[in-house]
N, C-alpha and C positions, 0 to 999 in steps of 0.2 A: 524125423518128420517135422514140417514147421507147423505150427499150430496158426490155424485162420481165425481171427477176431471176428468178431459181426458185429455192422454198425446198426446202431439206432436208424431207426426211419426220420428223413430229414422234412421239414416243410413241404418242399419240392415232392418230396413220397404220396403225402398227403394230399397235396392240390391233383397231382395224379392220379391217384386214386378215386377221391371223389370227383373228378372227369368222368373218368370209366362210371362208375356207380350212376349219374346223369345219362349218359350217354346211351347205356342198356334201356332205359324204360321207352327214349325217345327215336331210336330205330326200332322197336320194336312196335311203337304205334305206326312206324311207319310204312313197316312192311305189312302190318297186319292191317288192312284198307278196308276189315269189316267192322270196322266200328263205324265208321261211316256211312248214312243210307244210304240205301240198294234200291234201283229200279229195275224191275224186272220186264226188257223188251221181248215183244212176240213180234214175229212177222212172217206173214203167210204172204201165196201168193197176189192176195187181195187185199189184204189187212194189215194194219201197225198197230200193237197195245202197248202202252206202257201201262205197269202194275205196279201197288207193292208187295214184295214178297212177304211183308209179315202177316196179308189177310191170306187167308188157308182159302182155297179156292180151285176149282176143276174145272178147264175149259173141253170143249169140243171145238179141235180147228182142221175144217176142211182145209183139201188139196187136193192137185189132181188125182192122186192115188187112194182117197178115199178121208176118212175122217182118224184124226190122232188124237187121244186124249193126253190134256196136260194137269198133273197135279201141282197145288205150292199148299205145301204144309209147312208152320214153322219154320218159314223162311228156307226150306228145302225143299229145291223146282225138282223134277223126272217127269220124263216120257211113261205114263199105262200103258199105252195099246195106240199101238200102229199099227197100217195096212200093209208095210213094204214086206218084201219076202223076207229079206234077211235079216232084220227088225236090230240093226245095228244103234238105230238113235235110243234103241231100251237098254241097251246094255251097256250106253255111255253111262249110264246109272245116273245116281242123287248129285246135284252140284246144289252149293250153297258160297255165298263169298263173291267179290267184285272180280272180273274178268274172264268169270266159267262161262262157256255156253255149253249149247243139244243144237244139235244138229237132225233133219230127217227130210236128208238130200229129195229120196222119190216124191213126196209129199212136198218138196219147197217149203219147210216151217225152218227158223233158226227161231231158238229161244236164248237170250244172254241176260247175264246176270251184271251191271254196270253200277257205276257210285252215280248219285244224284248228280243233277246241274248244278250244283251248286260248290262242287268242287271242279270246276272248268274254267281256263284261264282265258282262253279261247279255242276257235274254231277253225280248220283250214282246210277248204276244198278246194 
């Protein structure tokens, strides 16, 4: 059986490596977009809010189907209490983080969770 040497790690090993070692912290901020502030959009059939999520805060927003209540605690939005029958916008549960929304189609509310303007490069309608 032939016996296998092992080399030493070359320069080349090393510049690699610390590539990788860089490379880990900086797609990780990048996938992770909640370091960056969060505006929290409401919009009802009548209304537009933007918020910030980090104030703790309970709205009442009408719609046709009656009134929804919204919580934001700790930067973590949910639907309390809806009027629709099958009360699916509560069970979307707690969202926190840049591109969640709620939804509560009968009632016309979308509530989303967005990064500030200030990470916008531009606009295109």
């Amino acid at each position: 059986m032939r016996e296998v040497r092992r080399r030493a790690p070359t320069v080349a090993d090393w510049l690699l490596l610390g590539a990788f070692a860089l490379l880990v912290p900086v797609s990780w901020a990048w996938r992770h977009p909640s370091a960056r502030p969060l505006v929290l959009e409401v919009r009802t059939a009548t209304t537009s809010l933007r918020l910030d999520p980090r104030q703790d805060t309970e709205l009442a927003l009408a719609g046709p189907a009656g009134v929804t209540r919204l919580c934001v605690r700790d930067g973590v939005v949910w639907i309390r209490a809806a009027p629709c029958r099958n009360q699916l916008c509560r069970r979307l549960g707690r969202i926190r983080g840049a591109g969640r929304s709620l939804v509560c189609v009968p009632n016309a509310i979308v509530v989303r969770l967005t990064a500030s303007d200030a990470d916008v490069d531009g606009v295109t309608r």
